[in-house]
C-alpha positions in Angstrom: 91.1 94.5 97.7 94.0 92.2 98.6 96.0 91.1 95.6 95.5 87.2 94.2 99.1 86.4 94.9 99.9 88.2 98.3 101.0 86.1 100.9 99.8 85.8 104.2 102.6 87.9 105.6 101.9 90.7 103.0 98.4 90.3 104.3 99.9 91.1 107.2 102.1 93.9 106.2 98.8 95.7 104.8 97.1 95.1 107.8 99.6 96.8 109.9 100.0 99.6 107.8 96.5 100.4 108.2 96.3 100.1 111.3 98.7 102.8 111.3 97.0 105.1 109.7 93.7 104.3 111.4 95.3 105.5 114.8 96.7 108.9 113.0 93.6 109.8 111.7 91.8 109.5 115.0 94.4 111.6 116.7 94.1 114.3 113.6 90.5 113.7 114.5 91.1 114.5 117.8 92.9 117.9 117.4 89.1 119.0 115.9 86.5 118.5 118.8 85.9 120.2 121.7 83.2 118.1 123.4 85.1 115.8 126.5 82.6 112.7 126.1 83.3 112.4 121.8 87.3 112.8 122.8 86.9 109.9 125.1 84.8 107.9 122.5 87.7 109.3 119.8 90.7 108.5 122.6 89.2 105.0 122.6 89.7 104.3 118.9 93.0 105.9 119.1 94.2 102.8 121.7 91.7 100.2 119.5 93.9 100.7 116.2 97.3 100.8 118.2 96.1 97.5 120.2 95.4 96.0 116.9 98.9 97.1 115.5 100.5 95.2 118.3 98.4 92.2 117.8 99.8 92.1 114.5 102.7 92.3 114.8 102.8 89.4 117.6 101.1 87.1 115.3 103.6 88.2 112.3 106.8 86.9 115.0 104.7 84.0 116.3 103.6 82.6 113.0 106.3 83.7 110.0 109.5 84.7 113.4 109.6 87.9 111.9 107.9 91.2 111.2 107.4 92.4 107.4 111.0 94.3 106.7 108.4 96.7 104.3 105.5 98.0 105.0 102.8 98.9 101.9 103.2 102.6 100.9 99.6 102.8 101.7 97.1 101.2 103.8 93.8 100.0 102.6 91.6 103.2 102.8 93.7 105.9 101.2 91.1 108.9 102.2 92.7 108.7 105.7 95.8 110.0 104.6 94.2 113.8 105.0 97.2 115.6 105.3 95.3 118.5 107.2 91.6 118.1 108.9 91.6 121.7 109.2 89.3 122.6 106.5 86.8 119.5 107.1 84.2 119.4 109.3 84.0 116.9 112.0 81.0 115.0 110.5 82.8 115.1 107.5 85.8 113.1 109.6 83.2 111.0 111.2 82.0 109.6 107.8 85.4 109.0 106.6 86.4 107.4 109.5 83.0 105.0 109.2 84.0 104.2 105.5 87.5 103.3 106.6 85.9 101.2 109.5 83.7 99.3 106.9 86.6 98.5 104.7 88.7 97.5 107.0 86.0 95.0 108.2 85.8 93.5 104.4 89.4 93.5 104.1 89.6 91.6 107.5 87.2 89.8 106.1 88.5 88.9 102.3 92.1 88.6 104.5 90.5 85.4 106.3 89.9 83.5 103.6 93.4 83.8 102.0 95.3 82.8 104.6 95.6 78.7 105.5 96.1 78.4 109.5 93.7 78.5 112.1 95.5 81.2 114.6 95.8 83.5 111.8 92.5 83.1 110.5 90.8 83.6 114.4 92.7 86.8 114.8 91.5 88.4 111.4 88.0 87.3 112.4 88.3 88.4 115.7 90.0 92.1 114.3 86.6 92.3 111.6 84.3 91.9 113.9 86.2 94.6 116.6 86.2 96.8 113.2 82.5 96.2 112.9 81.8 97.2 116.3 84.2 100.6 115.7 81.5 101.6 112.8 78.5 100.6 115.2 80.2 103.3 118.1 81.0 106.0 115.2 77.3 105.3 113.4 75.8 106.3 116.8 78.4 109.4 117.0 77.7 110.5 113.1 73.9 110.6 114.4 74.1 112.3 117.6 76.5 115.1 115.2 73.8 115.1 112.7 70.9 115.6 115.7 72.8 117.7 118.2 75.2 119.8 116.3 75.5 122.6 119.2 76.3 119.6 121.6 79.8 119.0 119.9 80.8 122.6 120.0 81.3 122.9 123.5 83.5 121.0 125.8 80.9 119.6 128.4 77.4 119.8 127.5 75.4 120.2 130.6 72.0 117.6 130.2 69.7 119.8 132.1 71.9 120.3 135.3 71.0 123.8 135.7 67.1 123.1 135.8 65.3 122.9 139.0 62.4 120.6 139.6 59.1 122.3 141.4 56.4 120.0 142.6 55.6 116.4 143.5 
């Protein structure tokens, strides 16, 4: 995934750039669903993948005093660069998102190992295992859409408010 001669501040570079698209794709994610609790969950990422951005680029000026002049073209998981969601359905973004989410856990991952200090290599391991928990929340998400499809088509889904309770 990450080239044998980058350097840790192209490491970097790809890592923000992803990062970037990560947060895009949630919002175009966003645009799609109706239900208030999964725009929450969705809103969530959204600030996650910005957060991570920032803490990027902090280490990037901390470590190297600069930020990359160039970002990469493209990030590490090229399937979020869906120019429209329109035709896909929300599952369908759910299990892109969970692929991206898993890659960007190995790449955090691989991207440890390459770099030589101990501040940068904490914060990558520190980002995979946030990227690992991100799958986790949109695993439980893909199977709730795959259970309770007529759940995610409303905007509040009312768990049995409207029944009344007779007896003891």
């Amino acid at each position: 995934m990450i080239s044998p001669q980058a350097k840790p501040l192209d490491i970097l570079a790809l890592a923000i750039k992803s990062e970037i698209e990560a947060a895009r794709f949630y919002q175009k994610i966003l645009a799609r669903i109706k239900a208030d609790l999964l725009k929450q969950k969705v809103r969530f990422l959204v600030r996650e993948e910005k957060k991570h951005r920032t803490i990027l680029l902090r280490l990037c000026r901390q470590r190297f005093g600069q930020v990359p002049a160039n970002l990469p073209e493209k990030g590490i998981e090229p399937g979020l660069e869906v120019r429209s969601v329109r035709g896909l359905k929300v599952v369908d973004l759910f299990q892109l998102a969970l692929k991206a989410e898993r890659m960007a856990e190995a790449f955090y991952r691989e991207a440890r190992e390459k770099v030589e200090d101990d501040l940068t290599r904490h914060i990558l391991d520190y980002l995979r295992r946030v990227e690992r928990s991100h799958a986790a929340l949109i695993l439980s998400e893909l199977d709730l859409l795959e259970r309770f499809p007529e759940h995610y088509d409303v905007a509040a889904f009312h768990f049995g408010e409207e029944l009344v309770h007779i007896g003891p």
